[in-house]
VOPAGU-2260 file (C-alpha; in pm, 1 decimal, decimal comma):
REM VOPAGU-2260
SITE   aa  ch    i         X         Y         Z
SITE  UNK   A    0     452,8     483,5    -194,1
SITE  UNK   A    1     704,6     453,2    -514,8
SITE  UNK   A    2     733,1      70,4    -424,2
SITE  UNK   A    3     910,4    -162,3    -682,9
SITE  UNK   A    4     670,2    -462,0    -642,1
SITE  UNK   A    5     841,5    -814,1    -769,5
SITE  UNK   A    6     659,2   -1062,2    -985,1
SITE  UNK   A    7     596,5   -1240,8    -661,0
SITE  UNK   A    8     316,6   -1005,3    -599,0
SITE  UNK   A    9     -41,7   -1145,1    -706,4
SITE  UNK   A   10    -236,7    -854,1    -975,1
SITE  UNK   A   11    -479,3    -835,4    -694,0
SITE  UNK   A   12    -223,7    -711,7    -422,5
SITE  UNK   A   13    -416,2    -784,8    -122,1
SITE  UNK   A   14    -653,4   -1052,3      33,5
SITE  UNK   A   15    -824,9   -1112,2     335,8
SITE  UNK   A   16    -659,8   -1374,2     535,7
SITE  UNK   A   17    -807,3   -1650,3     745,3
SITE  UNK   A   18   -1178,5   -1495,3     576,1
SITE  UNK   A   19   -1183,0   -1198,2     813,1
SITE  UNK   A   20   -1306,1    -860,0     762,4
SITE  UNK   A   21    -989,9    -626,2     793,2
SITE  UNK   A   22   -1042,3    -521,1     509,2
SITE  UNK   A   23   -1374,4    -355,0     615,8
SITE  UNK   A   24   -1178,3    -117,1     866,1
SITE  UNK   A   25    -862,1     -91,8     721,1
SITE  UNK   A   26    -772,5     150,1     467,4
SITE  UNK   A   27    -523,5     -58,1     168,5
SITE  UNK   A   28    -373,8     174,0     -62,4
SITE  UNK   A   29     -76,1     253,1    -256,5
SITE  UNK   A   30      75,7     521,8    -472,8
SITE  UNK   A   31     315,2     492,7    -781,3
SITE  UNK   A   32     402,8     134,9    -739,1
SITE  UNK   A   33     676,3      -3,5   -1024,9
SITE  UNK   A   34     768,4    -374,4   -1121,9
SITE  UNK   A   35     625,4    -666,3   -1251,5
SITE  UNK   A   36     381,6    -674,3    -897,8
SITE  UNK   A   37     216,9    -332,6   -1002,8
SITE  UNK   A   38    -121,5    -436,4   -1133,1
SITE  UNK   A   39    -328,0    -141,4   -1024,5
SITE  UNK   A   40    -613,0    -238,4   -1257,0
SITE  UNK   A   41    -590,9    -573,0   -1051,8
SITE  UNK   A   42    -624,1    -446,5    -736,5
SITE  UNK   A   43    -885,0    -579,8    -565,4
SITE  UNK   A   44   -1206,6    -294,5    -524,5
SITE  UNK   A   45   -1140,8    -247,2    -168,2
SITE  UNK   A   46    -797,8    -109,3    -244,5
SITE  UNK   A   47    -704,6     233,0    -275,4
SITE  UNK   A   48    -485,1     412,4    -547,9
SITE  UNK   A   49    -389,9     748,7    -405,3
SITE  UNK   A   50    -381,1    1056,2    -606,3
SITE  UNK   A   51     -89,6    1280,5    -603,5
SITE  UNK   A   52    -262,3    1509,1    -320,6
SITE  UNK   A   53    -330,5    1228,6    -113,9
SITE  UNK   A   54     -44,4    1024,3    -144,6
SITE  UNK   A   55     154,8    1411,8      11,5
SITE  UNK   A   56      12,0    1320,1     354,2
SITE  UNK   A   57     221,6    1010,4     399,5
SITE  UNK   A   58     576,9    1115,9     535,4
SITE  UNK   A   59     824,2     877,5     750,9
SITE  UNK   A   60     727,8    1148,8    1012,5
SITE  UNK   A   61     380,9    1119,4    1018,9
SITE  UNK   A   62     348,1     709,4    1004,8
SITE  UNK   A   63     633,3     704,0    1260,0
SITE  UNK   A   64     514,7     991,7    1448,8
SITE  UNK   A   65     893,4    1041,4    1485,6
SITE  UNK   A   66    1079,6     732,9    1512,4
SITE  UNK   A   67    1400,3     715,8    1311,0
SITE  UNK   A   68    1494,5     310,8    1341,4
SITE  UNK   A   69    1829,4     420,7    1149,1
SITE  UNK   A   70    1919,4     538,7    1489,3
SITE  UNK   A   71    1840,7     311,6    1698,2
């Protein structure tokens, strides 16, 4: 979400590694991303582009289901 994405980055953002099929159970998707790396006509067609809405239901709470690592 709101990533600044270097040059480094390929247009298509993701690929499968190794030939494997995590893409077919993983869910790849970003929101808002900036820089030279954000290609999100690129992206490859198994990629996600969240909407607005969507992108709402990703909080540091709910991926971390409450771990702060600044306090550890």
């Amino acid at each position: 979400l709101n990533c600044e994405m270097g040059a480094h980055i390929k247009p298509e953002g993701w690929s499968t590694w190794n030939n494997n099929d995590n893409h077919k159970t993983t869910y790849y998707a970003e929101y808002k991303s900036k820089g030279p790396g954000a290609n999100p006509e690129k992206r490859l067609d198994w990629t996600h582009q969240l909407t607005r809405k969507e992108a709402r239901k990703y909080s540091i709470s709910r991926v971390l289901h409450g771990w702060k690592p600044e306090q550890e």
